[in-house]
C-alpha positions in Angstrom: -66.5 82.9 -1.0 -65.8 81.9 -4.2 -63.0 83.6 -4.5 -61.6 82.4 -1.2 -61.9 79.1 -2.4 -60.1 79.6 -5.8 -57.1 81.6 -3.8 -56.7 77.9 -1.6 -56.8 75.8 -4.6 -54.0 78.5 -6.5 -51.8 77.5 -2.9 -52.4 73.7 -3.1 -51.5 73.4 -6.6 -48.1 76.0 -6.3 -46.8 73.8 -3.1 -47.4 69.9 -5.7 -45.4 71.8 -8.3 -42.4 72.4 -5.7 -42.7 69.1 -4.1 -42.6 66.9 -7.3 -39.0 69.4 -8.3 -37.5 68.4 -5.5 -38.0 64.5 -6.2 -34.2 63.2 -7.4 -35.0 61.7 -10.5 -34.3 57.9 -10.8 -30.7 56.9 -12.9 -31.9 53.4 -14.6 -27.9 52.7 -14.6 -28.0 52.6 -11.1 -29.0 49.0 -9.7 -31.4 49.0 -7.2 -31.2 44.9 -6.1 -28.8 42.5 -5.5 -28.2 40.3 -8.5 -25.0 37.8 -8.0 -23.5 36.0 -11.3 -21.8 33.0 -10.2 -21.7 30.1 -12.9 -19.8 26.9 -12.4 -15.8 26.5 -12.8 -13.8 23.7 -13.3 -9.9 24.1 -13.0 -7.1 22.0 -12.9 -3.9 21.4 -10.3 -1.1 19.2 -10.2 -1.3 15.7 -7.5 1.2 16.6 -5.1 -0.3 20.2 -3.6 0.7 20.9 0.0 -1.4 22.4 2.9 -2.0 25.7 2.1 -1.7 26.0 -1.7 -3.7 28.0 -3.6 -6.2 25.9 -6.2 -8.5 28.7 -7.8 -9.6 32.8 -6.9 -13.8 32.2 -7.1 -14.6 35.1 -8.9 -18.5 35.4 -8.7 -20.2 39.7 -8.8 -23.1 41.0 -7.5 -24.9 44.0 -9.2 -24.6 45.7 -5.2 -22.3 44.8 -2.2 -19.6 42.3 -1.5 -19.6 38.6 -2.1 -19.2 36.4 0.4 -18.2 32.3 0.0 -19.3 29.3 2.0 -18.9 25.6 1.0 -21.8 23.3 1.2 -20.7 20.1 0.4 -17.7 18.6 -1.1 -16.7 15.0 -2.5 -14.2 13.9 -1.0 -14.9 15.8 2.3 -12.3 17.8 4.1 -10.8 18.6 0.6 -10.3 22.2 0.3 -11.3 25.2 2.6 -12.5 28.9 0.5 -11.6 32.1 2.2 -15.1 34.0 3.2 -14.3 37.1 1.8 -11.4 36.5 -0.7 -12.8 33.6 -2.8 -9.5 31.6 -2.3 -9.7 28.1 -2.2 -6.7 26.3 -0.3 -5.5 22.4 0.0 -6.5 21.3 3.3 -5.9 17.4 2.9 -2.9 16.7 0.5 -3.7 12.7 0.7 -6.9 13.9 -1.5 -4.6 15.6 -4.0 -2.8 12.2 -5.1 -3.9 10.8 -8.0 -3.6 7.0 -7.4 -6.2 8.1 -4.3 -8.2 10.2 -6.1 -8.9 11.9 -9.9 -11.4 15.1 -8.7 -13.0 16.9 -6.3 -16.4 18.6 -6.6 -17.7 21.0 -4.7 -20.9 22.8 -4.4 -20.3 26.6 -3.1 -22.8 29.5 -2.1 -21.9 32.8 -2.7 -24.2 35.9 -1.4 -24.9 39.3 -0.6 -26.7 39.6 2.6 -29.8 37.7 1.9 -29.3 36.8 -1.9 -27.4 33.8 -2.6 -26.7 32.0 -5.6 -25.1 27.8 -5.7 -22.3 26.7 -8.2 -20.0 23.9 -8.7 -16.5 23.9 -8.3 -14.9 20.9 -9.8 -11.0 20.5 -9.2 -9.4 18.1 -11.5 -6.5 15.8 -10.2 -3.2 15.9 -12.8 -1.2 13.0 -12.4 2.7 13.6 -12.4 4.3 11.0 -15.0 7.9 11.2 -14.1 10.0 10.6 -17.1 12.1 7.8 -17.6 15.9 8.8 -17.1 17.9 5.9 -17.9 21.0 6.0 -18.7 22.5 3.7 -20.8 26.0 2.9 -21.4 26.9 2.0 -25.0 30.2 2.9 -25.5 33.2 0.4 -26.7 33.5 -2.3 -24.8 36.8 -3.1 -22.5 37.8 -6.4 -21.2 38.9 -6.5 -18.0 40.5 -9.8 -16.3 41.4 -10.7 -12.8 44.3 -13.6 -12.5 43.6 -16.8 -10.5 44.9 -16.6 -6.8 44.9 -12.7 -7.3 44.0 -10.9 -4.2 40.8 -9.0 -4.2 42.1 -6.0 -2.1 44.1 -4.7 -5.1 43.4 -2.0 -6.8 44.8 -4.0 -10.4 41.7 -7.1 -9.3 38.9 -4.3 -9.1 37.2 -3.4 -11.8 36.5 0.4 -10.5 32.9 0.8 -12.6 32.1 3.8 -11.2 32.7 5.7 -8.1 30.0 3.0 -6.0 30.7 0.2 -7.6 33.7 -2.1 -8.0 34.1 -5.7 -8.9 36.5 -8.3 -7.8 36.1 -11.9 -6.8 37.8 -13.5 -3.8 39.1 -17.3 -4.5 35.9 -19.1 -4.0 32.4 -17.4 -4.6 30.9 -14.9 -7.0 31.6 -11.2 -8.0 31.1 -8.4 -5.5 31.1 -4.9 -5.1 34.3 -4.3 -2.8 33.8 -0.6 -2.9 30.3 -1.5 0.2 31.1 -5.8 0.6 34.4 -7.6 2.6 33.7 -10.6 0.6 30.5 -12.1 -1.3 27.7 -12.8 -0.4 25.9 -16.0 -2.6 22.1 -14.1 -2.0 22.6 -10.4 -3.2 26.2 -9.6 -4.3 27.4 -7.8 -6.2 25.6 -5.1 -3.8 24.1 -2.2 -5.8 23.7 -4.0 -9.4 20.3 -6.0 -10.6 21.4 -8.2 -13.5 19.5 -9.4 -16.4 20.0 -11.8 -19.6 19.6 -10.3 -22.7 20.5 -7.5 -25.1 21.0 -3.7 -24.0 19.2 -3.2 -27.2 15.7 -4.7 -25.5 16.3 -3.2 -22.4 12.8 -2.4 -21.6 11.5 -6.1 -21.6 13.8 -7.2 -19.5 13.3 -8.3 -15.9 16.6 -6.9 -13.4 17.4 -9.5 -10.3 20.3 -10.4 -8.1 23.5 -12.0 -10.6 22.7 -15.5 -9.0 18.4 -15.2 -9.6 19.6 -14.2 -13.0 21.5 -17.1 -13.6 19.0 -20.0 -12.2 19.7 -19.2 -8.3 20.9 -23.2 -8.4 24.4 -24.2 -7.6 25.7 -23.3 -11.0 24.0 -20.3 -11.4 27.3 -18.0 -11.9 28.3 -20.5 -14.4 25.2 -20.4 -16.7 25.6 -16.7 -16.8 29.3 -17.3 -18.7 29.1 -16.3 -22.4 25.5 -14.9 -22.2 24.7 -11.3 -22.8 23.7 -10.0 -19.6 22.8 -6.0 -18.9 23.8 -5.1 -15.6 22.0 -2.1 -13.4 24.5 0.3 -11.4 21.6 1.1 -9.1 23.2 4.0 -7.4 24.7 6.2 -10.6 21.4 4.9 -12.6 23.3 3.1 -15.2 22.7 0.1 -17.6 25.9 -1.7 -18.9 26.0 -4.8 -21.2 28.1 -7.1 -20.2 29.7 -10.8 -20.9 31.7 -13.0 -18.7 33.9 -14.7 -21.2 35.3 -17.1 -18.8 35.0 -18.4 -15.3 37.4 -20.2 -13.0 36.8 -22.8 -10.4 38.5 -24.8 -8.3 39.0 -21.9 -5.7 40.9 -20.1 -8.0 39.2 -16.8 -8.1 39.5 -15.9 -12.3 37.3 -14.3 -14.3 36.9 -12.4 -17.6 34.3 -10.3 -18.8 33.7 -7.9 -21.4 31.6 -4.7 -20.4 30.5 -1.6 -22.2 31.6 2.3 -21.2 30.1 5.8 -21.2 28.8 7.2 -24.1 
C-alpha cells in the first residue's frame, strides 16, 4: 500500500513540473494596461483661418491601442471641430478666428482608449495681422504747372495729367477737378480721388486728409485760403502723397491757377 501510494504522489508531482514549463513566462516590456499621456498644448494661428484649415495634429499615446478624440467643451462654442481618430483640429467658425472678435479659444478635449480616458486643454491663440503701412510718398523736385485764364479745360495743355487716374484742370468758375472721372466740379468732393490736407509732407503722419474745400474752411473762400499754404494731397487710387502749393488763384470767372507740386522719387 505504501508503495502504491508513493508511485501516485511520483505521478502528481512529474505532471506540476510539466504544467508550470509550459506557462509563457511574463516580458515586463510588454504593457499589460492602458495608460494614455495627453498633457495640455497651446498653439498659435493666424486671424483670418478659413473653414476647413488645419490649427494643430493632437498628439496624445497610449501604452496599448488607438487614441480616440472628443471635445467637451469649448470657449467660444462652435470654434473648431477634432477629427475622432486623426487628432486634427479644423476652423469651423472663421468669425471666431478675428482678432478684433476674439484673442483665444480654449478647449477641454478627452482622449481614450476604450474605457480609459484622460482630459487636456487645448488653448488656440488668436494672432492679429498688422498690415504694414505702404505709403508712398512723392518727394521728388517740384514742377510748376499753370493753366491760363479763359483756357479750356478739355485740353490736354490745361490738365495737369498726375498720374494715370488723376488729372487736374479748372473750368472758368469753380475749383480744381479731376477730368480724367468729373465733366466739371463739383464744390462738395472734387477733385474726385484726392483727400487734401495743410501742412508739411515731412509731418505726414499727423495730418488729417479731407475734401480740397473741408481742407480749406468749407466756407465760401475756402479754395482761396488754401493759396500759398503747403498742402499734401492724397492720390487715393495709385496710393500717393504729393506736397503741393497753389501759388496763385484767379477769380472773376476766369479759370487760372498755379501751383507747384512734387514728382516721383
Amino acid at each position: 500500500m505504501k508503495s502504491i501510494f508513493s508511485y501516485s504522489f511520483l505521478i502528481l508531482a512529474l505532471l506540476l513540473a510539466c504544467n508550470n514549463d509550459d506557462e509563457t513566462p511574463v516580458d515586463p516590456d510588454i504593457p499589460t494596461e492602458v495608460v494614455i499621456t495627453a498633457t495640455d498644448v497651446t498653439t498659435t494661428i493666424d486671424e483670418g483661418a478659413l473653414v476647413g484649415d488645419t490649427v494643430i495634429t493632437l498628439a496624445a499615446t497610449a501604452s496599448l491601442g488607438d487614441v480616440s478624440y472628443v471635445i467637451n467643451e469649448q470657449n467660444p462654442a462652435g470654434a473648431i471641430n477634432v477629427d475622432m481618430n486623426s487628432g486634427v483640429v479644423t476652423v469651423v467658425d472663421t468669425s471666431v478666428f478675428i482678432f478684433a472678435n476674439n484673442q483665444s479659444i480654449v478647449a477641454l478635449i478627452t482622449a481614450s482608449v476604450g474605457d480609459v480616458s484622460k482630459d487636456f486643454q487645448l488653448t488656440i491663440n488668436i494672432n492679429e495681422n498688422t498690415v504694414e503701412d505702404t505709403k508712398t510718398i512723392w518727394t521728388g523736385e517740384n514742377i510748376t504747372f499753370s493753366k491760363a485764364a479763359g483756357g479750356s479745360p478739355n485740353e490736354v495743355t490745361n490738365q495737369d495729367r498726375i498720374t494715370n487716374n488723376v488729372w487736374i484742370t479748372r473750368g472758368d468758375d469753380g475749383q480744381l477737378f479731376n477730368i480724367k472721372v468729373e465733366e466739371q466740379d463739383d464744390k462738395t468732393n472734387s477733385p474726385l480721388g484726392t483727400k487734401w490736407a495743410i501742412g508739411s509732407i515731412d509731418d505726414i503722419d499727423n495730418l488729417t486728409f479731407t475734401t480740397m474745400r473741408a481742407a480749406g474752411g468749407g466756407g465760401q473762400r475756402s479754395i482761396q485760403n488754401l493759396v500759398n499754404k503747403d498742402c499734401v494731397v492724397f492720390l487715393e487710387e495709385d496710393n500717393i502723397y504729393i506736397s503741393l502749393k497753389i501759388t496763385s488763384w484767379d477769380s472773376g470767372k476766369k479759370g487760372g491757377f498755379t501751383y507747384e507740386r512734387s514728382t516721383a522719387n
